[in-house]
Every structure is written in C-alpha cells, then in structure tokens.
BALUMLUM-631231 format. One record per residue (C-alpha): residue in three letters; x, y, z; residue number from 0. Coordinates in steps of 0.25 Angstrom, whole numbers, plus 5000, padded with zeros to 4 digits. Layout:
// BALUMLUM-631231
SITE   residu      x      y      z   num
SITE      ala      X      Y      Z   NUM
...
// end
This chain:
// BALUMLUM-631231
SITE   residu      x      y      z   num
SITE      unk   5238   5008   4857     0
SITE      unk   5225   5004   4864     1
SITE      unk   5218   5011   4875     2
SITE      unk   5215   5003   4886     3
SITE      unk   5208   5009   4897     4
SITE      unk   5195   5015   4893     5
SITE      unk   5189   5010   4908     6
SITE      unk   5183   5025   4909     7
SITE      unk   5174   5023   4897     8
SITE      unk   5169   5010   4902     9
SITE      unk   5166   5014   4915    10
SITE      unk   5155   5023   4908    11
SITE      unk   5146   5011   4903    12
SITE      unk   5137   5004   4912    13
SITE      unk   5140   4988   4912    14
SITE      unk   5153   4986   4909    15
SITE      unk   5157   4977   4918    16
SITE      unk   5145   4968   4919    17
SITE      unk   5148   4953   4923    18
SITE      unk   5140   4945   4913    19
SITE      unk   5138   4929   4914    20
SITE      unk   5147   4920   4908    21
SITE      unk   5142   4906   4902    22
SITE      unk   5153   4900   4912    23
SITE      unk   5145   4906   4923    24
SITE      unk   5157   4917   4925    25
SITE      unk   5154   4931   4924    26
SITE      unk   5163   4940   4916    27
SITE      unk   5160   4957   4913    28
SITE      unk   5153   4960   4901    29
SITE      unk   5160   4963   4889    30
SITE      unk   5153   4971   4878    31
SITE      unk   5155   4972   4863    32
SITE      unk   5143   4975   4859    33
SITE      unk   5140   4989   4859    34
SITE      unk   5138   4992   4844    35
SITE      unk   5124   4984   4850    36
SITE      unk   5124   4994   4861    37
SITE      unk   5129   5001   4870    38
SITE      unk   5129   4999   4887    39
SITE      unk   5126   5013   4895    40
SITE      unk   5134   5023   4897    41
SITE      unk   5135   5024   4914    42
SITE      unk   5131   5039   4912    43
SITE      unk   5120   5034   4902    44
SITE      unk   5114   5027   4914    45
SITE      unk   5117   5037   4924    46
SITE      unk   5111   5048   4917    47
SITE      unk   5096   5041   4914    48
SITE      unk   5097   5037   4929    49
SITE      unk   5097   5050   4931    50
SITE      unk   5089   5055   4922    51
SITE      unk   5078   5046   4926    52
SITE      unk   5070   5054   4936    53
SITE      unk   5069   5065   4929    54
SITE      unk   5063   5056   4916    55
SITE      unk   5050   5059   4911    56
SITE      unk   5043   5061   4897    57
SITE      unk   5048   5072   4889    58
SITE      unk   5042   5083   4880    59
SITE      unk   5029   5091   4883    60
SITE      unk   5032   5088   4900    61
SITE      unk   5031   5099   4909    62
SITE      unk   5034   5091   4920    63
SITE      unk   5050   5094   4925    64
SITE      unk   5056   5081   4922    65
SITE      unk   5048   5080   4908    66
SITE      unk   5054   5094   4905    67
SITE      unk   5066   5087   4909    68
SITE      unk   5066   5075   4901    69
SITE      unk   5061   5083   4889    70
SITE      unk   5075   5094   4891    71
SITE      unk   5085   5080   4892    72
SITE      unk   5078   5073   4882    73
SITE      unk   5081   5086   4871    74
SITE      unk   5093   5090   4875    75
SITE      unk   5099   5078   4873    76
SITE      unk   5097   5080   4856    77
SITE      unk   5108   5091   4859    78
SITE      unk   5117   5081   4867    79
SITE      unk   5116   5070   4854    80
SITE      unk   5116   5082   4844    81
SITE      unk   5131   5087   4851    82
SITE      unk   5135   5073   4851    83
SITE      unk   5133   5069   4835    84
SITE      unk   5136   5084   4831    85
SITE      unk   5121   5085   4825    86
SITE      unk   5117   5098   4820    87
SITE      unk   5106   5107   4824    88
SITE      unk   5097   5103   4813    89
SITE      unk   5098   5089   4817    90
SITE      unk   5086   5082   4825    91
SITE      unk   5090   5073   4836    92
SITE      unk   5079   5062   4837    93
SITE      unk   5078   5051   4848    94
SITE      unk   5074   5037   4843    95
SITE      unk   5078   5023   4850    96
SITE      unk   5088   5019   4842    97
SITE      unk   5098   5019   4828    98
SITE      unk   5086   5011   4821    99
SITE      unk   5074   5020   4825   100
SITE      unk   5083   5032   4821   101
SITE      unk   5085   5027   4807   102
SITE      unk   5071   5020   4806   103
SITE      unk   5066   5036   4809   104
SITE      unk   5075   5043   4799   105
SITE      unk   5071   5033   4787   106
SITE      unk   5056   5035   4790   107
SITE      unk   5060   5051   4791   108
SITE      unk   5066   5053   4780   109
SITE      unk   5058   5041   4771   110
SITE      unk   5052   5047   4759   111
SITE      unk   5057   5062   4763   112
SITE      unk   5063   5063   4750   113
SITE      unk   5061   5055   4738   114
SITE      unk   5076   5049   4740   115
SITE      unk   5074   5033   4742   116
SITE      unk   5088   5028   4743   117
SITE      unk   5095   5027   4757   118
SITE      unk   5111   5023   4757   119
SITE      unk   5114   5013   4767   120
SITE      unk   5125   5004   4769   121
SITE      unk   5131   4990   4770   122
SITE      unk   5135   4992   4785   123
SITE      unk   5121   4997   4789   124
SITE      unk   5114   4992   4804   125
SITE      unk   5100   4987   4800   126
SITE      unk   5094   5000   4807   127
SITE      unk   5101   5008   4795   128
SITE      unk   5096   5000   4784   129
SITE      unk   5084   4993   4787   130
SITE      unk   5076   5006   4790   131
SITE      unk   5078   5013   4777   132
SITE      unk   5075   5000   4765   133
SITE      unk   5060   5001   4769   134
SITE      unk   5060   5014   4765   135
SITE      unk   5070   5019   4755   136
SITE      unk   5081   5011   4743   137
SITE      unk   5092   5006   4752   138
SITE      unk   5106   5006   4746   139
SITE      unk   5119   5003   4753   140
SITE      unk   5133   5008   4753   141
SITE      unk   5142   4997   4752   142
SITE      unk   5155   4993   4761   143
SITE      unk   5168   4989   4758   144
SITE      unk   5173   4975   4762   145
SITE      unk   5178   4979   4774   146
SITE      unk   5163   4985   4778   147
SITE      unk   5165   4998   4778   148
SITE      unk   5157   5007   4769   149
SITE      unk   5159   5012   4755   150
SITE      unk   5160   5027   4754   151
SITE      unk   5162   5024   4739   152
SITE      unk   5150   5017   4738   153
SITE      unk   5142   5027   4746   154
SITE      unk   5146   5037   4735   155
SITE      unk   5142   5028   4725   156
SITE      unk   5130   5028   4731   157
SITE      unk   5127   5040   4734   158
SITE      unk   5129   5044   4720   159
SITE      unk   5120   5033   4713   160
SITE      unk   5108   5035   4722   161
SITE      unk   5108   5051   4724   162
SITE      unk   5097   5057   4724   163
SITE      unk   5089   5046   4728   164
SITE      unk   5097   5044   4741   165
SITE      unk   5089   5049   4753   166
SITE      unk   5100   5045   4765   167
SITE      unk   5112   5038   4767   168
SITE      unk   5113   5031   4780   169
SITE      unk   5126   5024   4786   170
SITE      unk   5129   5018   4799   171
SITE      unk   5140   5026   4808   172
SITE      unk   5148   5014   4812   173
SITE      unk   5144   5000   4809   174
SITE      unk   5140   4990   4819   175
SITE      unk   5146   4978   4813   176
SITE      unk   5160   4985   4809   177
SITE      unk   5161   4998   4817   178
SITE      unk   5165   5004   4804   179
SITE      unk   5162   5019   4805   180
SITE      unk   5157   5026   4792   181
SITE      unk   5163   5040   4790   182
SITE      unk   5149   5046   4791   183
SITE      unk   5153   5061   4789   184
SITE      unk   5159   5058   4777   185
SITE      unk   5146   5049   4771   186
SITE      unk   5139   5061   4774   187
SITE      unk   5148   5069   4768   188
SITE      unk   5146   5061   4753   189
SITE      unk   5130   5057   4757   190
SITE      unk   5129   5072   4757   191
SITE      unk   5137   5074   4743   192
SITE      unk   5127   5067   4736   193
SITE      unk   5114   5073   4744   194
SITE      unk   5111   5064   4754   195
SITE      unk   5110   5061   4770   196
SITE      unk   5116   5054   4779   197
SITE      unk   5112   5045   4791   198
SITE      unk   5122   5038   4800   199
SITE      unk   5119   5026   4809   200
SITE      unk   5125   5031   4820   201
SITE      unk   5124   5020   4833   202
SITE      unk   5137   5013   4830   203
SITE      unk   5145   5027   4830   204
SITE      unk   5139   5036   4839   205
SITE      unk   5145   5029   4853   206
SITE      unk   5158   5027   4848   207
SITE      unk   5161   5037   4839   208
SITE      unk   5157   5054   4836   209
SITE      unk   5146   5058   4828   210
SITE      unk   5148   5071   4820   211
SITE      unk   5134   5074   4812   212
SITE      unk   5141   5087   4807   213
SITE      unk   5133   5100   4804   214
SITE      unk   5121   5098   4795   215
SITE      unk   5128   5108   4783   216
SITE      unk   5141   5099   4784   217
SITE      unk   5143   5090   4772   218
SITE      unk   5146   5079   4785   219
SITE      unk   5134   5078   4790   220
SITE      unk   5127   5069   4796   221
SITE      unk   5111   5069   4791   222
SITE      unk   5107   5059   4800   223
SITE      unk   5112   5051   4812   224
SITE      unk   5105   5040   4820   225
SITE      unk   5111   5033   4833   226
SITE      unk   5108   5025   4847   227
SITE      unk   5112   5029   4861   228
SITE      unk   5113   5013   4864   229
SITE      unk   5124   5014   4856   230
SITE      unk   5132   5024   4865   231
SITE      unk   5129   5019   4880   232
SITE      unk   5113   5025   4879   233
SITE      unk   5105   5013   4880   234
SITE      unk   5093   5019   4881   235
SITE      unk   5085   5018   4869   236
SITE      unk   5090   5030   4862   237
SITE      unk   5093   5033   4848   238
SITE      unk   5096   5046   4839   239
SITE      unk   5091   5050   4826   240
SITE      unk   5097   5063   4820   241
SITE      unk   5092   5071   4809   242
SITE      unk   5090   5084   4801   243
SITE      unk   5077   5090   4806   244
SITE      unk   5069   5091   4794   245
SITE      unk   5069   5078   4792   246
SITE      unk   5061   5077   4803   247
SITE      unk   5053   5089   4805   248
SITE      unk   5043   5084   4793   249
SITE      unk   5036   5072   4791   250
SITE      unk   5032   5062   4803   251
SITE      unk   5035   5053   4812   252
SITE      unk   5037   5038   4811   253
SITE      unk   5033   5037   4825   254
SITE      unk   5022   5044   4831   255
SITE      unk   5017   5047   4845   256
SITE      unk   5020   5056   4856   257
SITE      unk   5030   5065   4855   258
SITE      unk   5030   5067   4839   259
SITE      unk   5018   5076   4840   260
SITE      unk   5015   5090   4840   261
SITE      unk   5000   5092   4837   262
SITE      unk   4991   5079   4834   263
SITE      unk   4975   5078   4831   264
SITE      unk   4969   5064   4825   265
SITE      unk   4972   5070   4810   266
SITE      unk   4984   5080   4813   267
SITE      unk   4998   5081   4816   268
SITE      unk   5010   5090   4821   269
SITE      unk   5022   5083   4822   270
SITE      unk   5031   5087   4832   271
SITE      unk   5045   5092   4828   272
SITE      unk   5057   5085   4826   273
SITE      unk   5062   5078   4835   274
SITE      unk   5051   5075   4842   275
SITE      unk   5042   5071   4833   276
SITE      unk   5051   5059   4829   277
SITE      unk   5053   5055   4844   278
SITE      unk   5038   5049   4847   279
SITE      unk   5034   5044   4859   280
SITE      unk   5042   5046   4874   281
SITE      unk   5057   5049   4871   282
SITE      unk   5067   5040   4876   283
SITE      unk   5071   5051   4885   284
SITE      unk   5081   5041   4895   285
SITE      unk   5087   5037   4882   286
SITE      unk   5089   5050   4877   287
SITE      unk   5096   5053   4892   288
SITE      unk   5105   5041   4891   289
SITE      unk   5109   5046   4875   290
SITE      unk   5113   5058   4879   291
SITE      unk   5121   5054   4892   292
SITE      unk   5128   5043   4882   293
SITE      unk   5131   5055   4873   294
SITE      unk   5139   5063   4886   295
SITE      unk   5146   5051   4889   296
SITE      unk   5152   5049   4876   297
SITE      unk   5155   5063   4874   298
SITE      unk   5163   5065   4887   299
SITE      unk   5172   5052   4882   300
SITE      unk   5172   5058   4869   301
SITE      unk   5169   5051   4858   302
SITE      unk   5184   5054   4852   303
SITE      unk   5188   5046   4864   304
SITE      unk   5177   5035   4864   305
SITE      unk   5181   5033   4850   306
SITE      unk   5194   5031   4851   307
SITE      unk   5195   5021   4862   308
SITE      unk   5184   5012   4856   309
SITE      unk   5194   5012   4843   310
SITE      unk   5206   5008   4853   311
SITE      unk   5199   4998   4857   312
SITE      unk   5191   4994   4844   313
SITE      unk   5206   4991   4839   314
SITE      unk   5210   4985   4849   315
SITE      unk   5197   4975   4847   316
SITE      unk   5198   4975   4831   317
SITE      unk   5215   4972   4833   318
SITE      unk   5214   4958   4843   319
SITE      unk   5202   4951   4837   320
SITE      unk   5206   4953   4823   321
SITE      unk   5219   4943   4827   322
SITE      unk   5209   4933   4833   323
SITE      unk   5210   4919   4825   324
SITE      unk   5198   4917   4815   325
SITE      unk   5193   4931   4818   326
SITE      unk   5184   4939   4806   327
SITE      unk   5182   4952   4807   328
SITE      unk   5173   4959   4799   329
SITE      unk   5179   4972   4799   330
SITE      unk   5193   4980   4794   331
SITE      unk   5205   4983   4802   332
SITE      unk   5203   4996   4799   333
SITE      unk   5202   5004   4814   334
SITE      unk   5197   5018   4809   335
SITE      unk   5183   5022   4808   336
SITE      unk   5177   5011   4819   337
SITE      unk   5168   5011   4830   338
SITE      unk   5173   4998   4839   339
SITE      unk   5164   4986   4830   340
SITE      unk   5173   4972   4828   341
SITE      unk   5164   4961   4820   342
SITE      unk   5169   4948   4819   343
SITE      unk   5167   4933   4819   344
SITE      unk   5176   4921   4822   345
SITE      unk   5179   4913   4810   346
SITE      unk   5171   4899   4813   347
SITE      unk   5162   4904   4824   348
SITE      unk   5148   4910   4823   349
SITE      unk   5146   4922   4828   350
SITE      unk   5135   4920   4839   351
SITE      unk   5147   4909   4843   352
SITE      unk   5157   4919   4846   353
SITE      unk   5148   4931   4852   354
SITE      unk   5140   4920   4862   355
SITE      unk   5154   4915   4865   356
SITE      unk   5160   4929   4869   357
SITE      unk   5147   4932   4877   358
SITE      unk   5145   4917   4885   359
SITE      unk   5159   4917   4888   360
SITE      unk   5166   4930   4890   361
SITE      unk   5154   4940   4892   362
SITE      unk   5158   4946   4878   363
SITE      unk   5145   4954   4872   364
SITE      unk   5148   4955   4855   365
SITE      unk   5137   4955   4845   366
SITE      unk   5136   4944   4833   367
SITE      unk   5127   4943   4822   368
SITE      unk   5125   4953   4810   369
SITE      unk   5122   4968   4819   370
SITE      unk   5111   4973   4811   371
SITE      unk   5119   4973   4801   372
SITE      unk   5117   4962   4793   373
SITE      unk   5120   4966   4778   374
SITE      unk   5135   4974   4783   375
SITE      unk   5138   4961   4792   376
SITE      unk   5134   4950   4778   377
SITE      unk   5143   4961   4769   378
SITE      unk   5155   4960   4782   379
SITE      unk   5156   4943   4782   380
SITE      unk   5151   4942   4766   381
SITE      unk   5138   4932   4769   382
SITE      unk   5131   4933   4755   383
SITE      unk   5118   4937   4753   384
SITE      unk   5113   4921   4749   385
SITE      unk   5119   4918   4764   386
SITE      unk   5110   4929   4771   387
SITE      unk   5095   4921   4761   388
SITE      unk   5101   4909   4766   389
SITE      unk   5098   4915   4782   390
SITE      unk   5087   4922   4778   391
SITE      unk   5081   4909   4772   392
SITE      unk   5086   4901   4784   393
SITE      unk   5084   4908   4797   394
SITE      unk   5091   4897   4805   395
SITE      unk   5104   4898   4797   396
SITE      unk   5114   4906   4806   397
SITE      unk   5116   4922   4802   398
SITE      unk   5130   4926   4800   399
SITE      unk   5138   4937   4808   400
SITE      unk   5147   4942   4815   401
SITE      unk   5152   4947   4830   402
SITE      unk   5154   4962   4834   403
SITE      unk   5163   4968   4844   404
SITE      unk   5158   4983   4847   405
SITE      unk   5164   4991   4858   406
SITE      unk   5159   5001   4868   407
SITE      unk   5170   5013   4874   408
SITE      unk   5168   5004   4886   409
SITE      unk   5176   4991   4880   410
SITE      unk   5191   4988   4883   411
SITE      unk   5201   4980   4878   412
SITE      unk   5200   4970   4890   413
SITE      unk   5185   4968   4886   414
SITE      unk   5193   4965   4871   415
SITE      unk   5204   4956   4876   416
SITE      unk   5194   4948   4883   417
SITE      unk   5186   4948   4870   418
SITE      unk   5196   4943   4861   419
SITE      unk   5202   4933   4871   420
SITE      unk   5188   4927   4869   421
SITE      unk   5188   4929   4853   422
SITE      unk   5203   4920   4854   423
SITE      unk   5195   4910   4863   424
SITE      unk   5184   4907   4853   425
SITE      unk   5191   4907   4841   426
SITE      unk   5202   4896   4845   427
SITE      unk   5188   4887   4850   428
SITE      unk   5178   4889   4839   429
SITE      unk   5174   4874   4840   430
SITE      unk   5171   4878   4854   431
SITE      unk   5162   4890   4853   432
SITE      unk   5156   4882   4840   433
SITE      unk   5148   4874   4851   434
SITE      unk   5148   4882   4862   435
SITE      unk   5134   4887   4867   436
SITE      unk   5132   4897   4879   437
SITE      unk   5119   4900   4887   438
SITE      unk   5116   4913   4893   439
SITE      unk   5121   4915   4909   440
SITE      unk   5112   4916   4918   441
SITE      unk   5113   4928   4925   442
SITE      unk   5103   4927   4936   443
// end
C-alpha cells in the first residue's frame, strides 16, 4: 500500500513548485530527481539565516554583543549535530565545507600517526572517499557481489590478511549510484574485532536516514563520521567532520591562519585546541545556522517517518520503471536497506539522450554519467578495463554511464507518474530522440 499524500513534507522546501521553460516554449513545474547531488532548502533553513542575519558578525575573541552572539549559536550548535548522530562526549565536532574536505582532513591527520600503511576502502566508494587516501597510504578494496552490494565476506578476508598493517577502514553509508545502504554498525563491529577504525561516508544517508555513532566503549562504534548539510536542505556550505579528540589535540594543522592559533612569534607556536585549531580562517557561521535549523526540521518529522515515506515511494518508483520496455537497471529488486537511488539506462539510447530529453521536454531534472564513482559504475554495466585505455587514450570517444533517479521527502507519486509516462514515450521512439537536439530556453 502506497502513501500518497505527503503535501506537508513538501510544503517545507523552498522551490517546489517552480515553473521552468520548456523547449516548446510551454512552461511546466520543475521536477527534481536529483537530490543524491544536493539537496534544495528547507523553508525554515531560509527563515532562520534571514533571521539570523542582523545579528551576524565574526565569532570568537568578539566583545561586541552580537559577535558574542555569533560565537554562543556558532558552538552550540556541535551539541545540536552531536544529539542528532548520537556522538559521544569524547568526540570532536569539526566544521569543514563539505564530505570531501572532511575526508581530505582526516587523512592528513591521521597520515603517518602510526606506522600502519593500509587503508580498506571499497568498490562502491565516491571519488572523495578514495582518491584522498592512495597519495598517502596502500589502498585495498573490499569487493561487492554481482548485485553491487558489498562483501562482508570479503571484508573479513581482508581484515584478516592485512592486520596489523591496517591503519582504517572507510566505507560510504549509502551509495550514490545504487542507494545501497551498508549495515555500518555491524562493519564496525567486525573492523573492531580485528583492531581497527572505522570511517563512514556519511552524505548520502544522513538526510534520509538515522545516524547512531553509539558510545565510544560499545563494540558498534562508529570512529569517524563525515557528512554535508547540502545534502539535507542546508545549502550553505557546510560540512561535518567527527572524530575522537586525541586525534586532533597533537600534531598540526593542514591549514593555517587565523583562528588555529594560540600563541605565535616568527620561530614559535601554540596551536589552538581542538576544534578550533582545524577550523582556520572566518567560520562559515550562516552555514553552520542553516545545519542546525536543517537538523530541527528533520528531527520534528522524525527521521522513522521520513524514512519510511521515502521507501513507499522509492518502491513505488523501483516497481513502474522496472516494467518499462528495454529498461536496465542496474540494481536488485531487493527493497530493504535503501536510501531512494534508481540507476538506469534505455537499452539503445545513450544516456545524455534520455536525461536531455526528460529535461527539454518535461522539466525532469536526473543525473547521467558515472557520479564520481567511476570504478563502482565500470563493475555495475561490466566495461572492461581495455574499454576505459581505449577513453583514456581517445578523449573524444564517448564515456559510458548511466541515469540516476534520487528522491527528496519532498517528491510524490504524481511527480513519478509524469516520469515514467515520459520513460514509455522515449522508449517506443528511440529513433526519434536518436536525432533530437535541444537548446536551452531562454528565460529572459
């Protein structure tokens, strides 16, 4: 049974009954399936830095009212995200921009803390958890099954074989090209068996999903967890690194300026304490405000409830396209442990055809191409490894892909129906959209 009124959820987000230009000239409301990119506001989020805004002013060290002010919101709100992913005491809230800056911070702060060299990755990995870790450490990665979903077996395996060498093991919460979720309590559980940590890539499950870091003693602990707040109706720059303490409280900085300071001379230096000495420059203090309003928002719906509706309609999504002719889906029917990802392709159509056709035509945002995921999505549609020289020999040769559906709490089935109306249309005329060519409206 499908749940289809959810009008209260989608009067919270700013913009979602835009009229975008069609390339008939028509207008039509925008339709978003595109949020595994990011996210639109939340209505509150923008209401709350309008307000916030006449009381802005620079933070720490101010004994001006408002930069008191400032400085009082601006550390408060660590307890607001600790509360929200069930961090524990011991645990450092860092503010960074976003996912990638938070992972490109931990591997430079835990780089040659201990003599262990080997990082555990995995075949379904973003390029912001992989890419920042092979410059400095031996790279291995945990294998998936054919379905694309990973190998606890293999993990194991792993963990055994490298041991003592291991210094972390990193996996992603959720992917963004399948919306698999990984039972992240439960790697911790075995990463910690064999004397490890564990870091979870966190920006595709922390809008749609709880987040339990469990106490530091329990055995399900979470070590590390990094996220973005455009990714749950913040877009404001904002991103989240979390992490024990100690490691942060020695060692420097990878950036430094104001802020990351205690006491400076030409030859010496006291670095500030943690946080703040990994938080240089100005903080992104309207970012931080619009985080923490995202963050009250998603805990009056409840994240249970949230959760919930986006599986309804997930299903509902996964069910109808899958019964379109010449449709490929590169992901199992399997419903359980999903955030709301579809990728697919038309069989016969590339997949810049299909998204350009679904935007020109029926103001139908998607996302084509490879997601930054490039190694999960060649292992998804099996493109051999001499296929991927070939490209990188010949930049003008065409790069494989694929298309993403990815659904906000705001989406309904209408926005789905009108979707796979579309979906039928293309594939009964590929010979159409073959030679079809569009051109952005103009809007002025």
């Amino acid at each position: 049974m499908f749940i289809k009124n959810n009008a209260n959820y989608r009067n919270l987000v700013v913009g979602t009954d835009t009229k975008i230009p069609l390339c008939n000239g028509q207008k039509t409301t925008y339709i978003n399936f595109d949020n595994a990119a990011t996210t639109p506001p939340f209505e509150s989020v923008i209401h709350s830095v309008t307000e916030f805004a006449p009381w802005y002013s620079s933070i720490h060290r101010g004994t001006g009212f408002k930069s008191q002010y400032s400085s009082e919101i601006y550390e408060k709100s660590r307890d607001v995200i600790r509360d929200f992913v069930k961090a524990g005491p011991n645990n450092q809230i860092i503010f960074v921009k976003n996912t990638s800056e938070a992972i490109n911070k931990l591997s430079y702060r835990l780089y040659h803390k201990n003599k262990r060299d080997v990082i555990l990755s995995t075949y379904m990995e973003h390029h912001s958890n992989d890419l920042p870790w092979r410059n400095k450490y031996n790279v291995h990665y945990i294998k998936v099954d054919d379905n694309g979903r990973l190998s606890m077996e293999d993990l194991e395996k792993k963990l055994r074989k490298y041991g003592k060498d291991l210094a972390l093991v990193t996996v992603t919460g959720a992917s963004n090209v399948t919306g698999y979720k990984n039972p992240v309590n439960d790697i911790a559980e075995l990463v910690h068996k064999y004397d490890s940590k564990l870091m979870v890539d966190a920006a595709q499950l922390i809008g749609h999903s709880s987040i339990d870091m469990k106490p530091d003693g329990d055995s399900r602990h979470i070590d590390y967890l990094v996220f973005s707040a455009h990714k749950m109706y913040a877009p404001f720059g904002t991103g989240v690194l979390i992490g024990p303490e100690y490691d942060f409280k020695k060692g420097e900085p990878e950036y430094r300026g104001g802020g990351t300071i205690n006491i400076v001379t030409h030859d010496l230096i006291r670095w500030a304490e943690p946080p703040h000495k990994e938080e240089a420059g100005t903080p992104n203090i309207m970012g931080v405000v619009a985080l923490t309003e995202a963050i009250n928002t998603l805990t009056s719906i409840g994240m249970d409830n949230l959760e919930a509706y986006e599986s309804n309609l997930f299903e509902y999504a996964l069910c109808n396209i899958s019964k379109i002719p010449d449709i490929q889906l590169y992901c199992d029917n399997d419903l359980r442990d999903r955030v709301g990802i579809i990728p697919f392709n038309i069989n016969g159509l590339p997949h810049q055809i299909v998204a350009n056709a679904l935007s020109a035509e029926s103001g139908i945002a998607v996302r084509n191409g490879c997601f930054c995921s490039q190694p999960y999505v060649q292992k998804l549609m099996n493109i051999s490894r001499n296929d991927i020289r070939k490209r990188i020999k010949n930049p003008s040769l065409s790069h494989p892909g694929m298309i993403r559906l990815s659904f906000g709490l705001y989406n309904n089935y209408d926005e789905i129906d009108v979707l796979l109306q579309k979906l039928y249309e293309i594939s009964d005329n590929k010979e159409r959209y073959l030679d079809a060519r569009y051109q952005i409206p103009d809007t002025r």
